[in-house]
C-alpha positions as CSV (number, residue, x, y, z in Angstrom):
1,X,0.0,0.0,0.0
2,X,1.1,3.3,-0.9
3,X,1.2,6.2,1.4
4,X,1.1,4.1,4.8
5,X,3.4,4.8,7.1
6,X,4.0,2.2,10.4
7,X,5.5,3.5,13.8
8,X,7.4,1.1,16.1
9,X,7.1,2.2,19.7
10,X,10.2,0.9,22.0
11,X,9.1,2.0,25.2
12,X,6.3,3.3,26.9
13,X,6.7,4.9,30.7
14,X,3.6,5.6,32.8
15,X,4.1,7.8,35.8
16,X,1.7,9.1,38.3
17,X,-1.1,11.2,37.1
18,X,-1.7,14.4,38.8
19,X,-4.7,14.6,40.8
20,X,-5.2,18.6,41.9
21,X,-3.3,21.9,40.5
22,X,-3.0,24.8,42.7
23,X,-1.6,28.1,41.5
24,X,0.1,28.9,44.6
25,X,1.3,32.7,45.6
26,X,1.6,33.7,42.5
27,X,1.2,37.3,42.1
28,X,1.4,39.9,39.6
29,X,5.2,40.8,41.2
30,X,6.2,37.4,40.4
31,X,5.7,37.7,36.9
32,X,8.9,38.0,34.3
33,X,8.5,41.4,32.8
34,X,6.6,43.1,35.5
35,X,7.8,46.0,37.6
36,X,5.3,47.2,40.1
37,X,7.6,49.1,42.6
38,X,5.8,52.4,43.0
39,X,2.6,50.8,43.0
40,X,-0.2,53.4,44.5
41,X,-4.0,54.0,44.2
42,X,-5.1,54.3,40.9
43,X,-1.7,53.5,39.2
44,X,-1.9,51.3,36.0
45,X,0.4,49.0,34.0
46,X,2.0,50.3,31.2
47,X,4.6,48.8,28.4
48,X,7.7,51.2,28.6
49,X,10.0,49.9,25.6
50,X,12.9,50.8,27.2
51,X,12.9,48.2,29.8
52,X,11.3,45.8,27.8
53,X,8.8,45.4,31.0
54,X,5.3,46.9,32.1
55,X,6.2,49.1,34.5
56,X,3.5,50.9,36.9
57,X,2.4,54.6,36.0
58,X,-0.1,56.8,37.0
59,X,0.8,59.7,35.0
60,X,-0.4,59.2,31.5
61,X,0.1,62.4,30.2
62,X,3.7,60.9,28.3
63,X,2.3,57.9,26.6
64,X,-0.8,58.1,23.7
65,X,-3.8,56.9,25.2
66,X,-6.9,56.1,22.9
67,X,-9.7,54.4,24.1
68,X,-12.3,52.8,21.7
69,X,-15.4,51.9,23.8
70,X,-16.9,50.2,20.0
71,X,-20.3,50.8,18.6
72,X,-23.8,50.1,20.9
């Protein structure tokens, strides 16, 4: 037959399946790429290209901010 193509398996190892996931303390901090020092009240997270990281900024009168709230 053309076209048919046979794999061989050699081993197969079963381990233990996992029964629950937790996420643990994870954070917003703990994320690679994140800065939040300076955090404060109505701060946001912003991209700064610089640092290749969001970094936290409450000041958006530096950066273009458009908002498109769509069509209703």
């Amino acid at each position: 037959m053309a076209g048919v193509i046979n794999t061989i398996v050699k081993k197969v190892t079963v381990g233990t399946p996992i029964k629950k996931v937790t996420s643990g303390a994870i954070t917003i901090s703990s994320l690679s790429g994140v800065n939040v020092s300076g955090v404060r009240e109505g701060s946001l997270l912003v991209y700064d290209s610089d640092s290749a990281a969001f970094v936290v900024d409450s000041d958006l009168s530096s950066v273009y901010v458009e908002v498109n709230g769509g069509t209703f």
